[in-house]
N, C-alpha and C positions, 0 to 999 in steps of 0.2 A: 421680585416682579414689580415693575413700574406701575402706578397705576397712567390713568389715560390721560394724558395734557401737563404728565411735570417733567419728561423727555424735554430735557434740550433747553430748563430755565433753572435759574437759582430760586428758591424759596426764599420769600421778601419778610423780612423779621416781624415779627407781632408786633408796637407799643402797646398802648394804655389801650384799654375798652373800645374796641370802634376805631381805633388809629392804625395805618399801616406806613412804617416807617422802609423808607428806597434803601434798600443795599448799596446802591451808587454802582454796581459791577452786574454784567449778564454777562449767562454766556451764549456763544457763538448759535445762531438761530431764533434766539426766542424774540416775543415782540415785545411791544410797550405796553400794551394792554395787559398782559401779563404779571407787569411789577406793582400794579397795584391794584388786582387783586386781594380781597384781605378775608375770611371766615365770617360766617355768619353762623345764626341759630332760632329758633322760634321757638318762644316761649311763648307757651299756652297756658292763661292762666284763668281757673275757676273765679270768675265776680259774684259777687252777694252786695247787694243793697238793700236793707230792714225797710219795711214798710211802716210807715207811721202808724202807731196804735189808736184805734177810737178813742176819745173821751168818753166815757157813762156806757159800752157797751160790756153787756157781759154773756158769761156763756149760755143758749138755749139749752141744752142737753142735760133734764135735772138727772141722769141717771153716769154722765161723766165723772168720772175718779179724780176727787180732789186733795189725798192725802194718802200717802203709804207708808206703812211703819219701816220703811230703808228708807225713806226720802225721797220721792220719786222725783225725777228730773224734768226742765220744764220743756213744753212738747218744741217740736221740729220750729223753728222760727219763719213768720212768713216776709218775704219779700221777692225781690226781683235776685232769679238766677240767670247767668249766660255763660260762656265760654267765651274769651277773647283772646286772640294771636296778636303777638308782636314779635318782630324780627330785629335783633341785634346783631349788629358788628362786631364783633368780640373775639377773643381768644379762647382755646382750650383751656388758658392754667386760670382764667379767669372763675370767679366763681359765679353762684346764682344772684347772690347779693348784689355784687355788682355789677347783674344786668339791671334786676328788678329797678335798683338805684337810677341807671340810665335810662333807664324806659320813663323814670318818676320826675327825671327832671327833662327829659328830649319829646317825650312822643304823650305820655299821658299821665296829668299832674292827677288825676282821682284816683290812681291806683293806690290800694294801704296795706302795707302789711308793716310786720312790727318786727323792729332789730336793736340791738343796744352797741356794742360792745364791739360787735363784726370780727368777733376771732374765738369763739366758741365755748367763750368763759360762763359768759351768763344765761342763754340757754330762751331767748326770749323771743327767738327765732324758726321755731319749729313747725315744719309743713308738711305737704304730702307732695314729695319727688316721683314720677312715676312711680307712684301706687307704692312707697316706701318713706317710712319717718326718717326725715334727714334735717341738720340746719343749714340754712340757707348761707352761713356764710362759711361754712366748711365743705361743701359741695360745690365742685366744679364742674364744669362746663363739657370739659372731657370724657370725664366720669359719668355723665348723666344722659347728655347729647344722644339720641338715638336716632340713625337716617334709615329710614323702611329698606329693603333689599329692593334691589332689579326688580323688573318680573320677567319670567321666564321667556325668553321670547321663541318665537315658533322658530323648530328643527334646531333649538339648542342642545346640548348634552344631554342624555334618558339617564343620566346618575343627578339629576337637577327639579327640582318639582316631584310629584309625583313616583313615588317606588312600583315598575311592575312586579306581578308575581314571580317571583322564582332569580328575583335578583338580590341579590347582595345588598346590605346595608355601608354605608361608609364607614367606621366605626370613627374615624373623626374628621368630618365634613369641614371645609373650607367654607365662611362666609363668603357668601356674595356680596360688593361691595355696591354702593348707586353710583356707577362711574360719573352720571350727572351730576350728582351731591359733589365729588370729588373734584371734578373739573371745576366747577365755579365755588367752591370752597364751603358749604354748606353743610355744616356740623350734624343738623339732623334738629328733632323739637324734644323739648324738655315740657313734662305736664306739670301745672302746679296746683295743688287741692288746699284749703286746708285743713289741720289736722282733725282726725275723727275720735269721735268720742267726745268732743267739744263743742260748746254751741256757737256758732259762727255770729261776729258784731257787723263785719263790713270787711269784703273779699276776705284775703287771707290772715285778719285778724279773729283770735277765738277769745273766749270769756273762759280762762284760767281760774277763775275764782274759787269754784268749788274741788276744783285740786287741789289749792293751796288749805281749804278749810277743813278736809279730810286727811293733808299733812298736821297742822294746826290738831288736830282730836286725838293725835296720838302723841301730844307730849313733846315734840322735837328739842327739847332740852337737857339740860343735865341736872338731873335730881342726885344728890351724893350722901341726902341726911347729913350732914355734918354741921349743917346751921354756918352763918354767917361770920360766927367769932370764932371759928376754928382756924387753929397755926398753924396744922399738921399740911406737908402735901398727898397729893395723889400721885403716889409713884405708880410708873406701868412697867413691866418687863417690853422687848420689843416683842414676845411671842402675845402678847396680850394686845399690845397695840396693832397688831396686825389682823386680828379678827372683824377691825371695824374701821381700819384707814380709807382702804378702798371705797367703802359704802358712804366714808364723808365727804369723797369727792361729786356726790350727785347736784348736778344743780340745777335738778326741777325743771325740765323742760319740758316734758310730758312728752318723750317720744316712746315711753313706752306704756304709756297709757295709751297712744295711738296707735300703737302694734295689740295692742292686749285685744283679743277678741271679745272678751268678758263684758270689760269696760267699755269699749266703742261699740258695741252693741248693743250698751243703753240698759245692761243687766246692774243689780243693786250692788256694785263692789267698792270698794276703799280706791281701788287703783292700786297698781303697784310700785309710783313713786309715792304714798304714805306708807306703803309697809315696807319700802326703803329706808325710806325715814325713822322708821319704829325699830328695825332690825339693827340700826348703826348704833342707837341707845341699848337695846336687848344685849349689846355681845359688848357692849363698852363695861369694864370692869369694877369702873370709878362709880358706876349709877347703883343706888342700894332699891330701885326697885323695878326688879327687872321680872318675878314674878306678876307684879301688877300689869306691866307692859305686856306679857303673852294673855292674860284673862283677856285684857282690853282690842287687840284686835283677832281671840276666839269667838269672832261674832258671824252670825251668816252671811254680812256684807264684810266682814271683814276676809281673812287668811281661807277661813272655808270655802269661798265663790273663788276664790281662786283652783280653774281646770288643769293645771299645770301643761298646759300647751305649750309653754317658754317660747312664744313669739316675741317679749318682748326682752328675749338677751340680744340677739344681733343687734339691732339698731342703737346701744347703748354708745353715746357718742366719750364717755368715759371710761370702758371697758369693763361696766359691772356686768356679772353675770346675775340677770336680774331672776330669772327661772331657775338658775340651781339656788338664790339666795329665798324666792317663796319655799321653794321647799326644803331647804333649813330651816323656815319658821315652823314649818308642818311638822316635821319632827319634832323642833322643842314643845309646840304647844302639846301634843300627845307623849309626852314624856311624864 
């Protein structure tokens, strides 16, 4: 089934961001107007702007909590919030990065968010995609793009809107598509937050710091006892090398501290990219103190705050299974 207005035209090829390149060929019926149409998309993006801090003001409240034995985190940050739309020319295979990119240099140069690498190595790019941890430059535009449905309009189909009583259910209902969206080419809007569990600096940049300092507390190294002057190597078998390859692919992006209920909800936990971090050394063969490493994160911010909810396996843009690996630690540590 066709949808409404591509009867009787060729589809005009995608380029670059925002560019729509002429086939040079119609066919028979269609108009002009037609060949250069090109996709669009609205990107909705959450702004933060920090508010300048007083000089010499400090808190009235002598009975506010200034210190917790986990560390407690620092409160909600105040400034200016809003929600801003921009609308991109783009393609489906494009991704979010590079709209944001085109928005940053075409429509609005204050927009900040943070990317390094732009192909998913380094991890320095992670946001909140409709209401999902994703990086922005391995998420595309297709994949994410959502256009609202039709709405029902009066004397349509009664299998449409609303179930009466005593009617059958579809068991697999056909989407309704926005013939509107369709016809003039419009992808649908993409939301963009940023990630939770983190304290926001300026739109969708966060203050990473104290993930990295709670990876840092468990050691992310190789301890082997063997001292420096030693000639001997560290042979592995591959069945030994395989207990901790996987987990050395993580590279700290915190999308699953953003998935973690625990953690983005501002409770006393480690997170669960440092007890990544700590489990790659615990199962690695060559480390002679891997006792020490299970005491040190049996702490109540540590391995124990962890509910095992494994919200935060899906989203792992490396394919750790980050919820069956907490709980291998759980078992070793009760062991």
């Amino acid at each position: 089934m066709k949808s409404e207005g591509a009867e009787g035209q060729s589809r005009p090829s995608i380029g670059t961001c925002g560019q729509t390149a002429d086939t040079g060929s119609l066919d028979s019926g269609s108009t002009t107007d037609s060949s250069t149409t090109s996709t669009s998309v609205t990107i909705r993006v959450a702004r933060f702007t920090p508010r300048q801090a007083r000089p010499g003001r400090t808190a009235s409240n002598p009975f506010a909590a200034t210190s917790s034995p986990f560390g407690a985190r620092p409160g909600r940050p105040r400034g200016k919030r809003w929600t801003q739309e921009y609308k991109v020319h783009t393609s489906p295979e494009q991704t979010i990065l590079d709209c944001l990119l085109q928005i940053k240099r075409e429509q609005d140069p204050t927009l900040n968010f943070r990317y390094s690498c732009g192909h998913g190595m380094c991890g320095s790019d992670a946001v909140l995609v409709n209401s999902t941890p994703t990086l922005l430059c391995t998420a595309t535009i297709g994949d994410h793009a959502k256009a609202p449905a039709q709405g029902t309009d009066e004397g349509a189909d009664s299998s449409q809107g609303f179930r009466r009583t005593g009617q059958a259910r579809d068991a697999n209902p056909e989407p309704r598509q926005n013939t509107e969206a369709v016809r003039t080419g419009w992808l649908g809007i993409i939301e963009i937050k940023p990630l939770p569990g983190f304290t926001p600096l300026r739109d969708l940049i966060v203050d990473t710091d104290t993930m990295f300092e709670q990876i840092r507390r468990f050691h992310p190294y190789l301890r082997d006892g063997a001292g420096p002057e030693s000639e001997t190597e560290n042979l592995q078998t591959p069945a030994q090398l395989s207990k901790f390859e996987l987990l050395s692919n993580c590279i700290a992006c915190g999308i699953c501290e953003g998935s973690c209920p625990v953690y983005a909800g501002g409770e006393a936990f480690a997170g669960p990219a440092a007890l990544i971090a700590a489990s790659r050394f615990i199962n690695d063969s060559r480390d002679q103190h891997r006792q020490e490493r299970l005491d040190d994160i049996n702490q109540e911010d540590g391995i124990l705050a962890c509910e095992s909810v494994r919200a935060c396996s899906r989203p792992c843009p490396k394919g750790i299974d980050v919820g069956e690996e907490m709980w291998r630690l759980v078992e070793a540590v009760n062991r």
